[in-house]
Every structure is written in C-alpha cells, then in structure tokens.
C-alpha positions as CSV (number, residue, x, y, z in Angstrom):
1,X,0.7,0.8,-22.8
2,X,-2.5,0.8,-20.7
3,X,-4.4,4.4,-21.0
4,X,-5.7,6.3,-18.2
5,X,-9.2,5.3,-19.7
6,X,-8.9,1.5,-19.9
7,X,-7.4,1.7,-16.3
8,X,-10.2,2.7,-14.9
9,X,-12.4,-0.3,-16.1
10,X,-12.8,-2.9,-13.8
11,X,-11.6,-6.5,-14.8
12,X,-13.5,-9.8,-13.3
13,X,-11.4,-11.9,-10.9
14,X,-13.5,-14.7,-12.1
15,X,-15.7,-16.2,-14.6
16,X,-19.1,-14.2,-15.2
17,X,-21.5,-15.5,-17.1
18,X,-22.3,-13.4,-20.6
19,X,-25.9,-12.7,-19.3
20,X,-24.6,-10.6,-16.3
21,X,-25.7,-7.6,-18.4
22,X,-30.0,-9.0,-17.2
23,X,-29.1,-8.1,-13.4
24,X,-28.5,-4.8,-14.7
25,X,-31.4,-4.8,-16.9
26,X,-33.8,-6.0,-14.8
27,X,-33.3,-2.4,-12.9
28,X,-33.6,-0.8,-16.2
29,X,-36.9,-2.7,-16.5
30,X,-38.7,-1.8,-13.3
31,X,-37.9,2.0,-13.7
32,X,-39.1,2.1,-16.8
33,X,-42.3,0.6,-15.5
34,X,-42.8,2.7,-12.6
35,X,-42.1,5.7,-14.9
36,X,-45.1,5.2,-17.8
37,X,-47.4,3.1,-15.4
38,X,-49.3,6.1,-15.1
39,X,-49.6,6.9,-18.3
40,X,-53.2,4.6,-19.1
41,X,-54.9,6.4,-16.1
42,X,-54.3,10.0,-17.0
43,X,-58.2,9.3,-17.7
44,X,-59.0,7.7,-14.4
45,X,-57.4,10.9,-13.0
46,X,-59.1,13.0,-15.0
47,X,-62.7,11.3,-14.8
48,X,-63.2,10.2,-11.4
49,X,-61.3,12.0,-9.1
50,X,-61.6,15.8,-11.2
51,X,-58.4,16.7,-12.2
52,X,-58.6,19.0,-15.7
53,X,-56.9,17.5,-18.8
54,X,-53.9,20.3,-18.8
55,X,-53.6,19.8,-15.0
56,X,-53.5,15.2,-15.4
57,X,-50.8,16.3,-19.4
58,X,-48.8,18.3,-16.2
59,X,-48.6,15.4,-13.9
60,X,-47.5,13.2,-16.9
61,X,-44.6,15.9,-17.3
62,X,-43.7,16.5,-13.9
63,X,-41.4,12.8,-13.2
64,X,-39.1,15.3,-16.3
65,X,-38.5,17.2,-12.9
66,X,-36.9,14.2,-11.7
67,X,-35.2,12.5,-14.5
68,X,-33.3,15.2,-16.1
69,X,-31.0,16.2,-12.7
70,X,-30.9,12.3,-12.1
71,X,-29.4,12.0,-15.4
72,X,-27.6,14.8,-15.7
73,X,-25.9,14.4,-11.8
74,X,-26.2,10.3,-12.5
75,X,-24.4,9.8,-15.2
76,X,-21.0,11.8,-14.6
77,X,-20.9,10.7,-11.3
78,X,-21.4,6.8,-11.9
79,X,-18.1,7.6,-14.1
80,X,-16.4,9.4,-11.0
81,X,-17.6,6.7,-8.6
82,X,-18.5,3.7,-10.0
83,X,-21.9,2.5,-11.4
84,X,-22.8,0.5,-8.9
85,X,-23.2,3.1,-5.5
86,X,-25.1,5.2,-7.7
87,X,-27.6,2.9,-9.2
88,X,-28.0,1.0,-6.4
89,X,-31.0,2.9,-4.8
90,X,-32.8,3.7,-7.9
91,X,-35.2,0.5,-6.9
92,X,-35.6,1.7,-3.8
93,X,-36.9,5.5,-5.3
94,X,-39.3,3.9,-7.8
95,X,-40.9,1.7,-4.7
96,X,-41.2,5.0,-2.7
97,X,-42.6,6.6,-5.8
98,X,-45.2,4.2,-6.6
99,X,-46.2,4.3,-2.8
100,X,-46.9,8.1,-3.2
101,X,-48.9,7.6,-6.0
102,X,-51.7,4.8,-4.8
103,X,-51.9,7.0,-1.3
104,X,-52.1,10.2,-3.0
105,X,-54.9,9.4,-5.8
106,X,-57.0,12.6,-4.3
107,X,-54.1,15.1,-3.6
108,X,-52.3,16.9,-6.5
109,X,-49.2,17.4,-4.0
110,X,-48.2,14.1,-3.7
111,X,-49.0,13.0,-7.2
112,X,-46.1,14.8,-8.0
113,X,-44.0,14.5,-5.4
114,X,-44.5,10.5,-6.6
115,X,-43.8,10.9,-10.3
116,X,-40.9,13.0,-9.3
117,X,-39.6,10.0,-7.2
118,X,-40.3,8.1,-10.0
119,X,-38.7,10.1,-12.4
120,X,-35.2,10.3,-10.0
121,X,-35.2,6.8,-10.5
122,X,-36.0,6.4,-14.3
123,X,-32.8,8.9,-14.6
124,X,-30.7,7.0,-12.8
125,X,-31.3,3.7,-14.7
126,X,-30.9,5.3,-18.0
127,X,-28.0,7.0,-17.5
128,X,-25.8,4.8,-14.9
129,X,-28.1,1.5,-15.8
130,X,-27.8,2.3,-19.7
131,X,-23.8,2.8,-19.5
132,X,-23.9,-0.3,-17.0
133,X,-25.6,-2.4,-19.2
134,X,-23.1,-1.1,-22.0
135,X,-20.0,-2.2,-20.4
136,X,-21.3,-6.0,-20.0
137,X,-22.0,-6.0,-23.3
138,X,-18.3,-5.9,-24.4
139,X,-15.4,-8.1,-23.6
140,X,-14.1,-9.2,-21.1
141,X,-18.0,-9.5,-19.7
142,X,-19.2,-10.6,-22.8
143,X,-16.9,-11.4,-25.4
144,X,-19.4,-13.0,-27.6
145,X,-21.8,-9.9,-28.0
146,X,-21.6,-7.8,-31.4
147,X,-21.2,-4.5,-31.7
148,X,-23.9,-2.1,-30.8
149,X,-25.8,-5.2,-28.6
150,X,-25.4,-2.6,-25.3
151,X,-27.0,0.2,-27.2
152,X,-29.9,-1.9,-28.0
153,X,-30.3,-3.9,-24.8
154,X,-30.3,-1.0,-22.7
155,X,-33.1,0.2,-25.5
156,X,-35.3,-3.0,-25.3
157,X,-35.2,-3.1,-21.7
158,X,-36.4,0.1,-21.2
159,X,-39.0,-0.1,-23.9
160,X,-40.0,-3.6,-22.6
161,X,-40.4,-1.7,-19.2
162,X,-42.6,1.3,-20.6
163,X,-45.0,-0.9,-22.6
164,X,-45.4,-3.8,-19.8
165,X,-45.9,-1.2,-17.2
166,X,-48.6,0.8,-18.8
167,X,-50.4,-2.5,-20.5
168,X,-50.5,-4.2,-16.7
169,X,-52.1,-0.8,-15.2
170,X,-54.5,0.2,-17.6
171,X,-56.1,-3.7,-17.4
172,X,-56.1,-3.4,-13.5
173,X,-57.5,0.2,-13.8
174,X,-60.1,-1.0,-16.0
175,X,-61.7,-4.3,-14.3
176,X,-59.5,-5.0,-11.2
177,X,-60.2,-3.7,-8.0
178,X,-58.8,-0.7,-6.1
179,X,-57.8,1.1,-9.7
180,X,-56.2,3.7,-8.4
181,X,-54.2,1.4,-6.1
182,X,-53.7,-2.4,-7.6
183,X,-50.9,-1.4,-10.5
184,X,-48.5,0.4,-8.6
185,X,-48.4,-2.3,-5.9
186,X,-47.6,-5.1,-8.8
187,X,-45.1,-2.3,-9.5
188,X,-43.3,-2.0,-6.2
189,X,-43.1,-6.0,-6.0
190,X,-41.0,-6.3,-9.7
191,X,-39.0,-3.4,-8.4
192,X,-38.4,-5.3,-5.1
193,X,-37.6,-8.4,-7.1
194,X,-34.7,-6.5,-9.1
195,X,-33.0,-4.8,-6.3
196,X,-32.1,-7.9,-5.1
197,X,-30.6,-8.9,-8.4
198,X,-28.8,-5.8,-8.8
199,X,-27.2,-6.2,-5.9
200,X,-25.1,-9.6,-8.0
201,X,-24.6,-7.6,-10.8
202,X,-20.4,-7.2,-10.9
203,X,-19.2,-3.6,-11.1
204,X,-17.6,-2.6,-14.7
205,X,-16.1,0.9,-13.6
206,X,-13.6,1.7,-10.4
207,X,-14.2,4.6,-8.3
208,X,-11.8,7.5,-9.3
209,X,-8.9,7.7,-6.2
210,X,-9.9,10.3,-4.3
211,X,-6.1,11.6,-4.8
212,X,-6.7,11.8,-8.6
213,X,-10.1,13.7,-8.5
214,X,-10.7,16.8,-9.8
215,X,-13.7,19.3,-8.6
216,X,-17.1,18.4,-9.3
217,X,-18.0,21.0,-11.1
218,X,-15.3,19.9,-13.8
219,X,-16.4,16.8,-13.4
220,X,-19.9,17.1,-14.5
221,X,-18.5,19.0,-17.5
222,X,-19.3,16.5,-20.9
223,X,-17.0,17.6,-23.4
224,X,-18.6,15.4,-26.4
225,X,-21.6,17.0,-26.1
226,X,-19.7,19.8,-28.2
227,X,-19.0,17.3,-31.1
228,X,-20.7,18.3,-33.8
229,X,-22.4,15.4,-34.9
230,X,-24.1,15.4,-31.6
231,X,-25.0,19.3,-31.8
232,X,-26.2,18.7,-35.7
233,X,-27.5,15.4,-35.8
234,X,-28.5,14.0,-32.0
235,X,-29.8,16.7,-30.7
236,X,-32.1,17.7,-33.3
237,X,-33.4,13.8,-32.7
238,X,-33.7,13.5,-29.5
239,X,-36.9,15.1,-28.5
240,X,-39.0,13.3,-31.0
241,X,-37.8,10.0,-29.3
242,X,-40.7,10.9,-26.4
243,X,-42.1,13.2,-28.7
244,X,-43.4,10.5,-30.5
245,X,-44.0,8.1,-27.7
246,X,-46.5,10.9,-25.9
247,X,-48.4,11.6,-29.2
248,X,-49.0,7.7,-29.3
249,X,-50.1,6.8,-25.6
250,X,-51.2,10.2,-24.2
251,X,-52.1,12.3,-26.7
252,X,-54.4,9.9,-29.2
253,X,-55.5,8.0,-26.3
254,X,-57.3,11.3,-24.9
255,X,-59.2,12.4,-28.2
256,X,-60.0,8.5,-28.4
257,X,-61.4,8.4,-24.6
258,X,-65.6,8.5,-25.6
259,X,-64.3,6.8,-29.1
260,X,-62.7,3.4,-27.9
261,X,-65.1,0.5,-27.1
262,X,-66.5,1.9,-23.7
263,X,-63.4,1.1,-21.7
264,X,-61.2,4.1,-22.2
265,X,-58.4,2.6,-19.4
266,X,-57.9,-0.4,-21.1
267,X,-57.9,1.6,-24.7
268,X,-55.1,3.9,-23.5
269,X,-53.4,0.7,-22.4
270,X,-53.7,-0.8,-25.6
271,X,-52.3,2.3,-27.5
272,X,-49.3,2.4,-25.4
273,X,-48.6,-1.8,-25.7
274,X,-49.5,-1.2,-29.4
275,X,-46.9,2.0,-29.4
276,X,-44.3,0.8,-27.4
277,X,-44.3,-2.9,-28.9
278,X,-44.0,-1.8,-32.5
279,X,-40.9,0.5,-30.9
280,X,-39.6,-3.0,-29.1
281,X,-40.0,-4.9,-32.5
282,X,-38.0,-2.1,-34.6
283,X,-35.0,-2.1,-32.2
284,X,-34.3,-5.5,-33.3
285,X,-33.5,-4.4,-36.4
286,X,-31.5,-1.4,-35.4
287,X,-28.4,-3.3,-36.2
288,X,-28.9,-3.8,-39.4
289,X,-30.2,-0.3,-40.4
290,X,-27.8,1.7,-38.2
291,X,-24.0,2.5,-40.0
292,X,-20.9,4.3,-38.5
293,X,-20.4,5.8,-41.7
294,X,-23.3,7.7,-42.4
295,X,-26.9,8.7,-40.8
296,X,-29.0,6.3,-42.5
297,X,-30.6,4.8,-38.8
298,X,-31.4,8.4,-37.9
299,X,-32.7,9.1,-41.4
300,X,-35.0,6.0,-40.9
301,X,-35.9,7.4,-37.5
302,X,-37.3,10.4,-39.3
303,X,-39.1,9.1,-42.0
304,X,-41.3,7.2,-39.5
305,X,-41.6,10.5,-37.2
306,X,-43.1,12.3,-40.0
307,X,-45.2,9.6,-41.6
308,X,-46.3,9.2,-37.7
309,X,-47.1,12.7,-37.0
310,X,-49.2,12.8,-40.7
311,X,-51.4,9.5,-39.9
312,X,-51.8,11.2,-36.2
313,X,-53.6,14.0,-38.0
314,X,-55.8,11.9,-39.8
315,X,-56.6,10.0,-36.5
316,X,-57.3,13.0,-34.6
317,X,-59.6,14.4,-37.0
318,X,-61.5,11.2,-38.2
319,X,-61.5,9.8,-34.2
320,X,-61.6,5.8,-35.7
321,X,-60.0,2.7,-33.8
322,X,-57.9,1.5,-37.0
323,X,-56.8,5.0,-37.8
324,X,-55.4,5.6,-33.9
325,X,-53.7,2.3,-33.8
326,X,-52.3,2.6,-36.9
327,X,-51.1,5.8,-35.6
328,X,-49.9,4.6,-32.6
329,X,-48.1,1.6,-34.6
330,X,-45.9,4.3,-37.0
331,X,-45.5,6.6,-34.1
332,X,-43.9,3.7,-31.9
333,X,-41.6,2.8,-35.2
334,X,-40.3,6.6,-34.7
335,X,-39.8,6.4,-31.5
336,X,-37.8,3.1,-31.2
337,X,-35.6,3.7,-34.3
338,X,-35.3,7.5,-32.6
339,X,-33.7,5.9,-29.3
340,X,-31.8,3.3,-30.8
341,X,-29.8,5.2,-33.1
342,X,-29.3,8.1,-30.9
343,X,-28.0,5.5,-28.3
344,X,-25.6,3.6,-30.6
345,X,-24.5,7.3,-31.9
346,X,-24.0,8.3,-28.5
347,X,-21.8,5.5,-27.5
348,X,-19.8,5.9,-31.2
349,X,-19.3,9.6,-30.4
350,X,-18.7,9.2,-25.9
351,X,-15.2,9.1,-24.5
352,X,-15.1,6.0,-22.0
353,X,-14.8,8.9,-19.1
354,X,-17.9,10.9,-19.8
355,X,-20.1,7.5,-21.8
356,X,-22.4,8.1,-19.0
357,X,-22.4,11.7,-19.0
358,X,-23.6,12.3,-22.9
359,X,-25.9,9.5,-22.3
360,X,-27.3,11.7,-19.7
361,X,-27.8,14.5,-21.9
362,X,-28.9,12.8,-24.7
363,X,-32.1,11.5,-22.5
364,X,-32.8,15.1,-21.0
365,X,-33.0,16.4,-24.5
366,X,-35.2,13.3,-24.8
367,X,-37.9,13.8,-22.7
368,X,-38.2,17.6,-23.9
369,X,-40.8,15.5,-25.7
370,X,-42.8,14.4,-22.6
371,X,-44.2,18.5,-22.5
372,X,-45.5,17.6,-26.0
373,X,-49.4,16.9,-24.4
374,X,-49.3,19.2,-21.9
375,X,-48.7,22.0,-24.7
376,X,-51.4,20.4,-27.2
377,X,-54.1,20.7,-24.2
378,X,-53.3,24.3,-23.5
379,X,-53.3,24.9,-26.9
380,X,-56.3,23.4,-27.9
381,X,-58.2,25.1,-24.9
382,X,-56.9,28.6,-25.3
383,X,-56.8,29.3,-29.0
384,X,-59.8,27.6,-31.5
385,X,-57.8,27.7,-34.4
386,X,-55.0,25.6,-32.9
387,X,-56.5,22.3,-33.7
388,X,-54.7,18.7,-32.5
389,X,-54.6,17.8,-36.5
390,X,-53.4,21.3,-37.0
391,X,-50.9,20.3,-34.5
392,X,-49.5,17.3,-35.6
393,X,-49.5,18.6,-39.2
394,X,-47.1,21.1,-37.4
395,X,-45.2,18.4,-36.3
396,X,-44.5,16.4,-39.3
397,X,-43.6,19.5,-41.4
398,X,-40.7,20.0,-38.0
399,X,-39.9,16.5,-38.5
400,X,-39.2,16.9,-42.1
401,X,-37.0,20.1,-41.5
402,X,-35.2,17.4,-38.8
403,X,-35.0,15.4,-41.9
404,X,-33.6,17.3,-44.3
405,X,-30.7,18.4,-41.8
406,X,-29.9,14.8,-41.3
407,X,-29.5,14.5,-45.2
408,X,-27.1,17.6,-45.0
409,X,-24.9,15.8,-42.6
410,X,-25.1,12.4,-43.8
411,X,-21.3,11.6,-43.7
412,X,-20.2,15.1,-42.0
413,X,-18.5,15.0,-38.6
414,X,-18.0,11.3,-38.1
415,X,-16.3,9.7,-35.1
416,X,-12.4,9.5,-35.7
417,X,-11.6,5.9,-37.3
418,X,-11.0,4.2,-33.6
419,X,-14.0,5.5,-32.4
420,X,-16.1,3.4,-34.9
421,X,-14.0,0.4,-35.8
C-alpha cells in the first residue's frame, strides 16, 4: 500500500540523468559564496573605511538575521509546497545582496541590510536546497548513489561554496582593483549562472492539495526535533559546526592581521581556503567514519573541535603563520566532520514530511556559532583578564563536556530499524 508520505514524492515522467542533483547544487554553491565572501575583508572594513573590530565581528553575524527565519520558514514550507517555488528566488536574493554590499562599502545600514539578503538566501539553499539535493540522491533520481551521498553533497557543495567565495575575494581585495567592489560582482555573475540551471532542475516533492492542508502554524511544527538523539546528541553539535569555522577564518585571521606576510586580505583568505578545504577533504570520508548504530562520526567531530580549539590557543598567544594554519587546518576538520554527521543524523532521524523542517533547525542551531567573534571582541575589549587563549581554552574544555555526552549516548535513542536500514 502506497503511504501518505511516499505519495507525496514526485516520480519523473522520463529519464533524468543521475547528476540532476548539480542543478540543485550549483544554487547551493553560489549562496554559500555570497554568504562567507565577506568574511576575508572584515579587515578591509575595518582598516580603510573605520569600522571598530566588534562593530565589522557584528556585520559578520548579522546575515544569522537572515538565515535562521529563511530556514526555519524555508524548510517546512518547501515540504508544504514543493521545493522548487521556494528555492527558486534564493539566486535572485544573493545577487541583490551582493549589490548592497559593493554600493554600501561606507554605510553601516546597508551593509546589513546586504548580508541580511545574503543570509535569506544562504537559508533557503540549506534548508530547501539541502533536502532538494537529498531527494536526487535516492532512487528513482539516482538509483546508483549510496547511502548518505545527499547528506554529503549537500555538505561539499556548501563547503566548496564558503571556501571558493572567501579565497576569490580576499585575492581581489588584496591586488585587484575596486576591492571593496570586484568580488561581489564575480559573485552576482556565478549566481546568475545557477539560476538559470535551477530553473532545469526536476521537482522531487508535490505541492500539498490545498484541500488536504492544515494551518500553517501546525505546519511549521517539526515534531523530530523532540527525538531525543537530536535533543542529546545534535543539538549539543551543532553550534561548534560554525563555531569552529569562525574561530578559523575570522577569529585567527584578526589576531594574525599585523603577523601575516604584509597582506592581511589575502592571509584571511588563505586561512579560510585552508579552513574550509581541510573541512571539504574530511567530508569525503564521512562515509566511512559515520555509523547508524552508534555516534562514532559525531565523536570524531569532537575530538577535532577540542584538539582545534587547544592548537587555537597556542596560535593566539604565540601569533606564528605555521601555528595559525595549523589551527585553521584542525579547526576546518571539526567543522566538516561537525556538518557532515549532523546532516546524515538528521536525515536518519527526519520523517519524509518535516526532512526539510529539522534540517532547518539543525542549521539555526548551527550558526549560533557565527556570534562566536563578535563575543571574543567584546570580551577581549571590556574585561583584561578574558584573553582569546583564555578563550579558546574555554572552548575546548566545552567541547570536551560535548564529548563526553556523546560517549554517554553512544547507542542510546537510535532511529527505529526502518529509519536506518
């Protein structure tokens, strides 16, 4: 008998090829770009046109004001309406956030209105793009993936997205004209450039009949969210997965800014590529690491959080190139394993009618992490003791109580057996 669940998936009338997932992707991509392309010039904003550090750490966090009611409005309706009228003008939102950004270099207004923009976007493709990219990752769109290849494709291409995006800008900041400008034009173009791909990209999800709907409100309710293994193993993850990622390319990159070579734009740049690619390279071996049966991914996760967060302290206080990329290189292991095996427990744990909707929530409690610089910097301008290799020592003694909790539930509260076969 065909469930209410699987009737709501949408079959292809024809043959689609197995790399239909990309279209999807490619959206994924140039969100994901747009959202950490500002991340290298926090120290062109803060340099040359006179922004204060804790003022440039707030403009990093402001695009949070955008992603988390994109995600959390996003996701549950992509699974009431289909993913395709909901993702749909997410390229169109990073373009118009991008265009905010090179007019407003000057104007504190309208640098956040633009990472806002950019962060509605970012939202959208994580939650709708992420479930999206999901769905054409399983039979009868592509029978030939294995299991958990959505959870790490919609990983990669994110990942791929944030460590492209900041490289590209901090080079152009650096020696290419019109710094404030140049990066977030080349940004609008790939974003232009996957719009019109999305648009082939075959939907995977029919809208809900209007006859069958029930009110919004219960609509946007994610009942898995409740499931324990979310409440005492996920969530206790999730903000170290941009936790992590912050401490790596804003954070280090800061203290580093009269300590790297001269050319503090392109340093920042190369901290995030070096953060973000040793995130990209982990992911491919999330498979093999992550179980159903147990929390071994997530306890991998933690290890390299806490050995990140201790070789951060030793980079913040000795202030050395090798130390900070060897930082930046264990804090990008955390954060890739973080995301990886937090998405592939999510979609273990996710009902197909609310996949999107604890995706959502997952990445909100995600990018509780992003605050993470903005805290340090008020911190370490208000009270003298609070010191950024205090700080991080803080923040691998957290990550080992994160630990230990993980080791407490390492076979407690599994998905049931159909869940995870």
């Amino acid at each position: 008998m065909t469930s209410v669940h699987e009737s709501r998936a949408v079959l292809p009338d024809a043959v689609v090829s197995p790399r239909a997932w990309l279209q999807v992707a490619a959206t994924m991509f140039a969100v994901a770009w747009g959202g950490n392309e500002f991340t290298p010039l926090l120290g062109m904003y803060r340099a040359d046109h006179g922004f204060s550090p804790v003022t440039v750490d707030l403009f990093l966090f402001a695009y949070v004001l955008g992603i988390v009611p994109a995600l959390l409005l996003g996701g549950p309706l992509s699974d009431r309406l289909g993913r395709r009228p909901i993702l749909l003008p997410a390229p169109v939102v990073t373009v118009a956030g991008s265009v905010l950004l090179a007019l407003g270099a000057d104007s504190a207004a309208m640098l956040i209105a633009g990472r806002i923009l950019c962060g509605v976007a970012l939202g959208l493709g994580m939650a709708v793009g992420g479930s999206w990219v999901k769905e054409l990752s399983t039979a009868p769109w592509d029978p030939s993936a294995t299991e958990g290849a959505g959870a790490r494709r919609a990983a990669m291409s994110l990942t791929g997205g944030f460590g492209l995006g900041a490289g590209v800008a901090g080079v152009l900041a650096q020696w290419a004209p019109l710094p404030s400008v140049l990066s977030y034009v080349v940004h609008s173009g790939i974003a232009i450039v996957a719009a019109f791909a999305l648009l082939r990209a075959p939907e995977t999800r029919a809208a809900q009949p209007v006859s069958e709907r029930v009110s919004l409100a219960r609509d946007l309710a994610i009942p898995s969210a409740a499931h324990r293994r979310f409440l005492l193993v996920i969530a206790p993850l999730a903000p170290w997965v941009f936790g992590t990622a912050a401490a790596a390319y804003a954070v280090l990159p800061a203290l580093m800014s009269e300590h790297g070579g001269g050319v503090p734009l392109a340093f920042s740049a190369l901290m995030c590529m070096v953060g973000l690619g040793s995130g990209f390279a982990i992911q491919a071996l999330g498979r093999k690491i992550d179980s159903p049966r147990n929390t071994r991914a997530v306890v991998v996760a933690l290890v390299f959080v806490m050995a990140g967060m201790g070789v951060a302290a030793a980079a913040s206080s000795a202030l050395t190139v090798p130390l900070a990329l060897t930082a930046a290189v264990v804090l990008g292991c955390g954060y890739g394993m973080a995301l990886v095996s937090g998405l592939q427990e999510i979609q273990r744990i996710a009902g197909p009618d609310d996949l999107a909707g604890l995706t959502a929530v997952f990445y909100s409690l995600t990018y509780l992490g992003f605050a993470t610089p903005a805290a340090m910097a008020f911190l370490s301008e208000n009270l003298a003791a609070v010191t950024y290799p205090r700080m991080f020592v803080f923040g691998a003694i957290a990550a080992a109580g994160c630990l230990v909790l993980a080791f407490a539930n390492w076979r407690s509260h599994l998905p049931r057996a159909r869940e995870i076969s």
